[in-house]
C-alpha positions as a Markdown table, in Angstrom:
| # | Residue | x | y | z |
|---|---|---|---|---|
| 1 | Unk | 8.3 | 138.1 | 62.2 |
| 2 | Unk | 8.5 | 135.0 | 60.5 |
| 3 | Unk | 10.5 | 135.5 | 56.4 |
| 4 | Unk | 8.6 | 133.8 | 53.5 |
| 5 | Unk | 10.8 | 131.6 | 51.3 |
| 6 | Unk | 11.0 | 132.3 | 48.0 |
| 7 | Unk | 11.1 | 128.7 | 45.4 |
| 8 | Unk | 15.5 | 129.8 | 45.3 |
| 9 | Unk | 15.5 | 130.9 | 48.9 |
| 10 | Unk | 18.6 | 129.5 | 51.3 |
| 11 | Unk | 15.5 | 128.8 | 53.5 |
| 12 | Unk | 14.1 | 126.4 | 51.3 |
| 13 | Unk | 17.1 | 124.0 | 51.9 |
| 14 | Unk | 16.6 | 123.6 | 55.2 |
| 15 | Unk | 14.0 | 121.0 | 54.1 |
| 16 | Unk | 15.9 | 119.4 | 50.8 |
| 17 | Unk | 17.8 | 116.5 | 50.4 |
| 18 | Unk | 21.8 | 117.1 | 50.9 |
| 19 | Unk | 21.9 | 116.6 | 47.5 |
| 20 | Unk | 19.2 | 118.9 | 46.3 |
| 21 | Unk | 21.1 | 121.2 | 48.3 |
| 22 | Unk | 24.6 | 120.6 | 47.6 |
| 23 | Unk | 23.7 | 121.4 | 43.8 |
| 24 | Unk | 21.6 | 124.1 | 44.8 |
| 25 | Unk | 24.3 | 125.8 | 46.5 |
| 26 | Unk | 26.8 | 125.0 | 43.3 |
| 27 | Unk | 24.1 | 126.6 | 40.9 |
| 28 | Unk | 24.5 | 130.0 | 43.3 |
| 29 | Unk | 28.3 | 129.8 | 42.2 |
| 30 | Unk | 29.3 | 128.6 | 45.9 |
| 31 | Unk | 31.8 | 126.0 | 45.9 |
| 32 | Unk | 30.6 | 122.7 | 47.4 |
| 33 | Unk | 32.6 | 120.1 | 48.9 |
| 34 | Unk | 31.3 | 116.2 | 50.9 |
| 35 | Unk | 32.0 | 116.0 | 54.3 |
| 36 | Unk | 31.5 | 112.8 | 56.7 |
| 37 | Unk | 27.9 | 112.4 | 57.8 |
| 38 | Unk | 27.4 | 114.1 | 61.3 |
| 39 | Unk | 30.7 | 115.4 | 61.1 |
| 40 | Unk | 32.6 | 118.3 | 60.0 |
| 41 | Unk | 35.8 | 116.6 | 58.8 |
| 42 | Unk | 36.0 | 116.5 | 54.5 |
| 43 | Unk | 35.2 | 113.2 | 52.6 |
| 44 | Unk | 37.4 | 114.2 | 49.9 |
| 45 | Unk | 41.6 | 113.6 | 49.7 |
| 46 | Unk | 42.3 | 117.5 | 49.2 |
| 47 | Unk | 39.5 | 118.8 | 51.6 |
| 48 | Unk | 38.4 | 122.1 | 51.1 |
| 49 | Unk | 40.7 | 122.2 | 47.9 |
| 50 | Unk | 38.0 | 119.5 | 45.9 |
| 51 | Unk | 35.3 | 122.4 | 46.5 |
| 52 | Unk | 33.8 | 122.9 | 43.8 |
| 53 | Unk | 30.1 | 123.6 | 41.5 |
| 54 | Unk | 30.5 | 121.2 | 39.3 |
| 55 | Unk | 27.1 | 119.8 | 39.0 |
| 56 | Unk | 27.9 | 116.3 | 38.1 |
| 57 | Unk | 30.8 | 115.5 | 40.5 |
| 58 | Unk | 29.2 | 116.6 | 43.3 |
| 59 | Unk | 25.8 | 114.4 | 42.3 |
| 60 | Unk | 28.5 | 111.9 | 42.1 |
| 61 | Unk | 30.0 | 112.3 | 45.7 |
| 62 | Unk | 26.3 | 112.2 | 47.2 |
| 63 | Unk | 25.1 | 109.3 | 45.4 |
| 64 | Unk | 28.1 | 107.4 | 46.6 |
| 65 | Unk | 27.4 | 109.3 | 50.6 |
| 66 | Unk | 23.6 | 109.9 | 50.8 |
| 67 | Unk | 23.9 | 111.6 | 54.0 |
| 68 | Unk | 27.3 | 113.5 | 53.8 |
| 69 | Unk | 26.9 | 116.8 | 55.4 |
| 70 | Unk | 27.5 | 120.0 | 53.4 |
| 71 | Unk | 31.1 | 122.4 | 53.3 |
| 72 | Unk | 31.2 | 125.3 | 51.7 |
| 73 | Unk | 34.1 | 126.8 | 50.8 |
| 74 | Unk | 34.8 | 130.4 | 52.3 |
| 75 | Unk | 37.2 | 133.4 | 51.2 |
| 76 | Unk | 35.7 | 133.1 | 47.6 |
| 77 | Unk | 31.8 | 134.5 | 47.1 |
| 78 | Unk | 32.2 | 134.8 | 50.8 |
| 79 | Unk | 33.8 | 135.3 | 54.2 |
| 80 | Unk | 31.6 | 133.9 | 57.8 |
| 81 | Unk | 32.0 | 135.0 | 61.6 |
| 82 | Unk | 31.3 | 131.7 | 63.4 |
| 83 | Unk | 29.3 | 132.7 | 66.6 |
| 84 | Unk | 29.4 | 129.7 | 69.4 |
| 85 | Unk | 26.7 | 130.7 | 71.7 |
| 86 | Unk | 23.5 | 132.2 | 72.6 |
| 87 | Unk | 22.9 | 135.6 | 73.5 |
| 88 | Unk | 24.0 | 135.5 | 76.5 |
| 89 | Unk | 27.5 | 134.1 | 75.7 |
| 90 | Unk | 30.7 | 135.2 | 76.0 |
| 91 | Unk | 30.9 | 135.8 | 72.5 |
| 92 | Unk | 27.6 | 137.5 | 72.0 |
| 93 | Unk | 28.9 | 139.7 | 74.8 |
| 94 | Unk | 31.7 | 140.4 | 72.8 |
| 95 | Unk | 29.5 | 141.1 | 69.6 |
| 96 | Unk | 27.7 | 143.7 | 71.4 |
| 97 | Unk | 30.5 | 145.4 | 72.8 |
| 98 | Unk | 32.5 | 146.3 | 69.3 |
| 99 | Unk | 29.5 | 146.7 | 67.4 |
| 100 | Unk | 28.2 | 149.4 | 69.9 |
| 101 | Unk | 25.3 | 147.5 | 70.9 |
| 102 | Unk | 22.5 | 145.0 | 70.0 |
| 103 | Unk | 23.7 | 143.6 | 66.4 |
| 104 | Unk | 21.3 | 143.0 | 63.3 |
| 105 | Unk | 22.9 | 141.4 | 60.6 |
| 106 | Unk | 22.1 | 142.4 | 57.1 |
| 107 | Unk | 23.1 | 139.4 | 55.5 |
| 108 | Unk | 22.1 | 135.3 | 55.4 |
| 109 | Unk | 22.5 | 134.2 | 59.5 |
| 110 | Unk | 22.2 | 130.6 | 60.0 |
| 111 | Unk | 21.9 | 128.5 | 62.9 |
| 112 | Unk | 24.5 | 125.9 | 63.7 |
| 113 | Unk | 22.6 | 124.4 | 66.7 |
| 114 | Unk | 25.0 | 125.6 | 68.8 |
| 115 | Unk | 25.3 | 129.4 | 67.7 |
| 116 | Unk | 25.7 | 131.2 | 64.6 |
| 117 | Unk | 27.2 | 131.7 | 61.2 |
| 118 | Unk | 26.7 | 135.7 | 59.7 |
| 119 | Unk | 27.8 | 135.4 | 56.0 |
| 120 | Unk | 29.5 | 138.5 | 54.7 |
| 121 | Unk | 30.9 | 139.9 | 51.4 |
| 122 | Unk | 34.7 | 138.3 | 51.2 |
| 123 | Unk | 37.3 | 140.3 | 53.4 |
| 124 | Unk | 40.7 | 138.7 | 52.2 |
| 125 | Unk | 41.2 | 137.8 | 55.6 |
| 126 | Unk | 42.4 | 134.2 | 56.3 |
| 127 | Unk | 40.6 | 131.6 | 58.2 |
| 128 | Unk | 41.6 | 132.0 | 61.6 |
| 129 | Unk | 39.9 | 130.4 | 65.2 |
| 130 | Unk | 39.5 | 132.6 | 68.3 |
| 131 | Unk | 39.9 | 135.7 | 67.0 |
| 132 | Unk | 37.9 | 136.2 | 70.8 |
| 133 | Unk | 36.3 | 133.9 | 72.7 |
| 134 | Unk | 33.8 | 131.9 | 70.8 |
| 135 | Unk | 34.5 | 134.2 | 68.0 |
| 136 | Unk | 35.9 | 132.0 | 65.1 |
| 137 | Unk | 36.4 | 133.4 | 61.3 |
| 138 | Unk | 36.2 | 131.6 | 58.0 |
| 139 | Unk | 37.9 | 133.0 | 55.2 |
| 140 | Unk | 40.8 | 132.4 | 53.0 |
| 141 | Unk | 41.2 | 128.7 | 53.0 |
| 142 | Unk | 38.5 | 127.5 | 55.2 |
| 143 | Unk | 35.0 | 126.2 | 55.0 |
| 144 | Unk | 32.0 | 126.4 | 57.1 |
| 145 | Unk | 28.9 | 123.2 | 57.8 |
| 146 | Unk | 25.7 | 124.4 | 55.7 |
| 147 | Unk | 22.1 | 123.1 | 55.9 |
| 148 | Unk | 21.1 | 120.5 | 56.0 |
| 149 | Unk | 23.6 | 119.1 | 57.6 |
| 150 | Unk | 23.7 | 117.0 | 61.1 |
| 151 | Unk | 25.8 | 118.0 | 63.8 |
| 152 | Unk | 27.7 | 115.8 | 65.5 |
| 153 | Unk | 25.2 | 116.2 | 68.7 |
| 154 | Unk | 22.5 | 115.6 | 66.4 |
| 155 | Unk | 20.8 | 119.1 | 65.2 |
| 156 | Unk | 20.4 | 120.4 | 61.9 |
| 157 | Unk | 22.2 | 123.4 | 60.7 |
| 158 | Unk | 19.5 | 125.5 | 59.4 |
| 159 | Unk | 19.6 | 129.2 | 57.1 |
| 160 | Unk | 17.5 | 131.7 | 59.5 |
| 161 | Unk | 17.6 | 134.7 | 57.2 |
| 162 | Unk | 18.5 | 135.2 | 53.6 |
| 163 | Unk | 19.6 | 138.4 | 52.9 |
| 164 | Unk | 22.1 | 140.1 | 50.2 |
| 165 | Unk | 25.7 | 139.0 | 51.3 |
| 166 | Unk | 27.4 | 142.7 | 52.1 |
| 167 | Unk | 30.7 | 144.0 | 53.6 |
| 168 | Unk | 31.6 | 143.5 | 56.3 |
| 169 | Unk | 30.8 | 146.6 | 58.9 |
| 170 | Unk | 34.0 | 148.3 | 60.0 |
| 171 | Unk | 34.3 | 146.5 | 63.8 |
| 172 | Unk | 34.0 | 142.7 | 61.8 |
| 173 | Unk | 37.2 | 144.2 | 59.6 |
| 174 | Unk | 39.0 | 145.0 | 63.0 |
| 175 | Unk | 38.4 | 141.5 | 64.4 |
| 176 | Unk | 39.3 | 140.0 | 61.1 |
| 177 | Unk | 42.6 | 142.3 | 60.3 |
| 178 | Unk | 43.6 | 144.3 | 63.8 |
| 179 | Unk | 45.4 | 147.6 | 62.0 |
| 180 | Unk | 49.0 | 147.7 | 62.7 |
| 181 | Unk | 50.3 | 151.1 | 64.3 |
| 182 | Unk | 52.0 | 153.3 | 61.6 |
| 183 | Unk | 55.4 | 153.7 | 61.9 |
| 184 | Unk | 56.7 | 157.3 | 62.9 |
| 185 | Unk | 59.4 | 158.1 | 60.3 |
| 186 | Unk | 61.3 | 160.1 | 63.1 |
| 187 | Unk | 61.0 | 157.8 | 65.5 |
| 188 | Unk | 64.1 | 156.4 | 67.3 |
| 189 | Unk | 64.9 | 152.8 | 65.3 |
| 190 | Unk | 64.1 | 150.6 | 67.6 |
| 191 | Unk | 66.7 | 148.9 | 69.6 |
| 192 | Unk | 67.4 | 144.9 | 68.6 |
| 193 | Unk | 67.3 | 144.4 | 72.7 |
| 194 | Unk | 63.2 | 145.2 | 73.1 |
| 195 | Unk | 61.5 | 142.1 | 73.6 |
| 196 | Unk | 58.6 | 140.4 | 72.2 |
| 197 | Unk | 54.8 | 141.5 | 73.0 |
| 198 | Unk | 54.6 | 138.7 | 75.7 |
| 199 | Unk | 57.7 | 139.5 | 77.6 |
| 200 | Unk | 56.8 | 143.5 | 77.3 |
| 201 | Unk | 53.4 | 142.9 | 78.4 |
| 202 | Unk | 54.5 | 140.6 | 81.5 |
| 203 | Unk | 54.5 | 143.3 | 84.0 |
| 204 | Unk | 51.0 | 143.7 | 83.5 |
| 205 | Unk | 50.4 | 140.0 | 84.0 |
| 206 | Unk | 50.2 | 139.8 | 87.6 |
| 207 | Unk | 46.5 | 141.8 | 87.6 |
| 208 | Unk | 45.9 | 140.9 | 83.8 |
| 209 | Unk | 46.4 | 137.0 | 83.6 |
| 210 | Unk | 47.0 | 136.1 | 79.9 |
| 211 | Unk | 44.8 | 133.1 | 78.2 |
| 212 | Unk | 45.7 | 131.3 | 75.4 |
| 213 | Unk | 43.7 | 131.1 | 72.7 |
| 214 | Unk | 45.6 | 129.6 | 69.1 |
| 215 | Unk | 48.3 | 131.3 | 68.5 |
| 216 | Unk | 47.3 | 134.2 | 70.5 |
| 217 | Unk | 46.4 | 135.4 | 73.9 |
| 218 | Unk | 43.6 | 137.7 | 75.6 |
| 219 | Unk | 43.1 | 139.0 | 78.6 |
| 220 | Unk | 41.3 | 142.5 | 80.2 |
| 221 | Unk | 42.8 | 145.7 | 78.6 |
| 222 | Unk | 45.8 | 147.6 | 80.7 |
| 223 | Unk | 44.3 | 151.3 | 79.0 |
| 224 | Unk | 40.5 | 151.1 | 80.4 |
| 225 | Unk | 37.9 | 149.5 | 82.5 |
| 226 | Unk | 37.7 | 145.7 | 81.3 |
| 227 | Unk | 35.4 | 144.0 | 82.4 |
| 228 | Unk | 35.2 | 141.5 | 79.3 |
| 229 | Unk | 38.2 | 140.6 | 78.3 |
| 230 | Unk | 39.0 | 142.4 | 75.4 |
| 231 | Unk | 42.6 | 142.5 | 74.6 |
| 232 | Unk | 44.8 | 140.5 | 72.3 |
| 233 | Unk | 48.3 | 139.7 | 72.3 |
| 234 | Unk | 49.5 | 138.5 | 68.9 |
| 235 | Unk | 53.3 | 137.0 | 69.3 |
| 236 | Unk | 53.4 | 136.2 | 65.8 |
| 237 | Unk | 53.4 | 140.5 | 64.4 |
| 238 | Unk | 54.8 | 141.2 | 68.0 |
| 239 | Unk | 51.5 | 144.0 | 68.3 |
| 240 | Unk | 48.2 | 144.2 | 70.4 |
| 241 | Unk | 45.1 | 145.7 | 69.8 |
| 242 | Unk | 41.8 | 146.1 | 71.9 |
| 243 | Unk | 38.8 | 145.2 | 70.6 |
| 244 | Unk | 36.8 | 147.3 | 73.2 |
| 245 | Unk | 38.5 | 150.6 | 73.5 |
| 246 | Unk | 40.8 | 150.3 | 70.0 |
| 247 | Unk | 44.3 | 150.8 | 71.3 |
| 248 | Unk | 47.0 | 149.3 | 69.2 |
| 249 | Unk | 50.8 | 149.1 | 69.2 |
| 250 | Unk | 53.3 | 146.9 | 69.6 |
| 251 | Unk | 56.2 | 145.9 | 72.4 |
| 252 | Unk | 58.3 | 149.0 | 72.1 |
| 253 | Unk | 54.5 | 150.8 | 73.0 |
| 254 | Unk | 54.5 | 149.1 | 75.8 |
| 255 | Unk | 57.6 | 149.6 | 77.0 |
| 256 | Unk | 57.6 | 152.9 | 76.1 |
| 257 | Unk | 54.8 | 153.1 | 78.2 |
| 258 | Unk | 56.5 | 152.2 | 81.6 |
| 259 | Unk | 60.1 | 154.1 | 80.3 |
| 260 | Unk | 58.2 | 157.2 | 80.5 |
| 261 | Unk | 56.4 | 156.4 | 83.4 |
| 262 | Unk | 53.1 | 157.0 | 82.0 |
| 263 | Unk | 51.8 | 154.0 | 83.9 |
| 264 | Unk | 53.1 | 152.0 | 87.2 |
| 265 | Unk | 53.8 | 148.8 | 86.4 |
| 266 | Unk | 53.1 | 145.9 | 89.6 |
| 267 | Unk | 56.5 | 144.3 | 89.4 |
| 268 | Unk | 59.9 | 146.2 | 89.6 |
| 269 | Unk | 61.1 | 146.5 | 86.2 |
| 270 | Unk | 64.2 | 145.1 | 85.5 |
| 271 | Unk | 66.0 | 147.0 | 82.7 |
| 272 | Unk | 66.6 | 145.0 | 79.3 |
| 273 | Unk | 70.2 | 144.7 | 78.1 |
């Protein structure tokens, strides 16, 4: 079914000028800031930092670039999850799988030409790339391209949906901020000699080859069927968590795991210490 623009509708920009849109956006209270025409890269010395809906310095920053493309500043009014693909993508397949199923979102969608951008209610989670594959997510301190702007292979970023921006639903939160595994109070201390969540998960790695991806790495979960790899190391908060079948923990979990002999492991394992 096709959606009717209303005369302040985010559809109406598809078809303005970047700098009709630019202050349109600013008069919405979204922070507004030049990028290089057919590019994604800022215009301005401070980036993402010079965002802002002041009305007369961004007229000024068009009039000197007609055709810079549009940033707007995320973590603020609003948080994005930056879809690269169609529906049949990696990342869509990933979508369907923590949301349960066929995803509808409630809020604005836009097209980047490439995939997606769903706009959400701010999260307080930081901007962070490859949270999964193709799954990217603009918050704190980042920005995202808006309409009207050119992509660098030529198409139009375009608003698809309006929509009341609203929070995000509980699996988006998960990919934003993985929960970290409360600590038992009784537990044993654990031992300065356990290593990090890459060497604990290396006996594992033999039939579940790590990928990189940022500062992290994925691969197919160790606790269920995987056939989409849904599991992510993060080195930096020595933890894991599965976005398909929500197991968490962290190294002293996983070796845990193969102390008690809970699960075989396809190397010998070579005591720590």
């Amino acid at each position: 079914m096709t959606q009717t623009a209303s005369p302040s509708s985010l559809l109406d920009l598809n078809t303005a000028s970047p700098l009709e849109a630019a202050l349109a956006y600013a008069e919405r209270g979204w922070p507004v800031l030049p990028l290089r025409p057919r590019l994604k890269t800022p215009l301005t010395q401070h980036g993402l930092h010079d965002a802002t809906t002041d009305q007369n310095l961004i007229s000024h920053w068009w009039k000197s670039s007609p055709a810079a493309n549009i940033g707007l500043r995320t973590g603020l009014l609003f948080d994005a999850l930056d879809i690269d693909g169609g529906a049949d993508s990696d990342a869509w397949t990933s979508v369907r799988t923590l949301s349960g199923g066929e995803y509808h979102h409630p809020g604005p969608v836009a097209s980047t030409g490439k995939g997606y951008h769903l706009l959400v209610s701010p999260t307080g989670g930081r901007n962070s790339a490859a949270r999964l594959p193709g799954l990217d997510w603009r918050g704190a301190n980042g920005y995202i391209v808006a309409s009207p702007s050119v992509h660098p292979l030529g198409h139009r970023y375009q608003w698809l949906r309006e929509g009341a921006l609203q929070s995000a639903p509980k699996w988006m939160l998960m990919l934003v901020m993985p929960p970290s595994r409360p600590r038992d109070p009784n537990a044993t201390p654990r031992p300065e000699n356990i290593t990090p969540i890459l060497d604990a998960f290396s006996l594992w790695e033999p039939t579940h080859p790590l990928r990189k991806i940022g500062a992290n790495y994925i691969t197919s979960c160790i606790f269920h069927d995987d056939s989409t790899p849904s599991m992510v190391l993060y080195p930096d908060s020595d933890s894991f968590f599965c976005f398909g079948c929500g197991e968490w923990g962290d190294s002293l979990n996983l070796t845990t795991l193969i102390q008690t002999g809970n699960w075989k492991p396809t190397r010998e394992v070579v005591p720590h210490g």
